[in-house]
C-alpha positions as CSV (number, residue, x, y, z in Angstrom):
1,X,0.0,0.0,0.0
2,X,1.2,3.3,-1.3
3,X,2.1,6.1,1.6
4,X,0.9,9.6,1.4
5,X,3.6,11.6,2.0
6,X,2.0,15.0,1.6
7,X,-0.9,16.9,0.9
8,X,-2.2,20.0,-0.5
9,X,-5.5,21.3,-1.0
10,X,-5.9,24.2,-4.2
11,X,-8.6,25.8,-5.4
12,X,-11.7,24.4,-6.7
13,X,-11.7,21.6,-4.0
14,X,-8.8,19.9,-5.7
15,X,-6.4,18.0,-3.4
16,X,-2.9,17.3,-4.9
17,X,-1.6,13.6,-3.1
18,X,2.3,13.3,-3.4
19,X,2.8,9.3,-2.4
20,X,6.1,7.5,-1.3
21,X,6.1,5.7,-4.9
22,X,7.0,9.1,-6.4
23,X,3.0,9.4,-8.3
24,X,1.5,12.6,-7.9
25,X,-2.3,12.4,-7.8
26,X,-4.5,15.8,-8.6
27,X,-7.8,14.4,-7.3
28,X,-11.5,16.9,-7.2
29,X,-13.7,16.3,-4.6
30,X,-16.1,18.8,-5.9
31,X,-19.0,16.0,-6.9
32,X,-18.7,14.7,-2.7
33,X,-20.0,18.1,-1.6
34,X,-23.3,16.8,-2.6
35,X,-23.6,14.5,0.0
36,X,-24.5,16.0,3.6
37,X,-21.3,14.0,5.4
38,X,-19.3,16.7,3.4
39,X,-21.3,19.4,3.2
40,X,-18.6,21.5,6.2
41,X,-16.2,21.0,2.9
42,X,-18.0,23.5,1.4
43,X,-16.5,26.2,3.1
44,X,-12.8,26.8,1.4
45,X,-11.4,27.8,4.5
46,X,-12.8,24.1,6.2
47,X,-11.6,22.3,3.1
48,X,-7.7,24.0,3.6
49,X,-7.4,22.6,6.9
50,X,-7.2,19.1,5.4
51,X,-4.6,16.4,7.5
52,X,-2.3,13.9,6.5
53,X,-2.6,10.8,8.1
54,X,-0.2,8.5,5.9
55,X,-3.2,6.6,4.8
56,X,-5.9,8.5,4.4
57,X,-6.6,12.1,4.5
58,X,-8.9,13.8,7.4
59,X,-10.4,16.9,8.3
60,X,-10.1,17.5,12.3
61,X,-13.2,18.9,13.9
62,X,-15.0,17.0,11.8
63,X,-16.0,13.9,11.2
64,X,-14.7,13.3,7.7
65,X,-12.0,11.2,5.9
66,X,-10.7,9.4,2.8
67,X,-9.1,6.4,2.9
């Protein structure tokens, strides 16, 4: 299983994923704002505040994550 080594969230709800394997991943998470579990994401300043937990990303506060 691939590590994340580092995350960054850019405009538009974009989150670039660097992993330990060298790939770079630009993923948009635009299309999850529909559903209520994400609807804090909505705000740009919540969705910034995104943490990398090695295998999955989360957004502290709340109670929200990709794996």
């Amino acid at each position: 299983m691939r590590k994340l080594l580092k995350i960054e969230p850019d405009n538009n709800y974009f989150l670039t994923c660097h992993f330990d394997d060298g790939t770079v991943k630009r993923i948009n998470l635009v299309s999850l704002l529909n559903y209520p579990v994400f609807a804090p994401l909505k705000n740009e300043s919540v969705f910034k505040t995104v943490k990398n937990k090695s295998y999955f990303v989360e957004w502290e506060g709340y109670d929200i994550d990709l794996s």
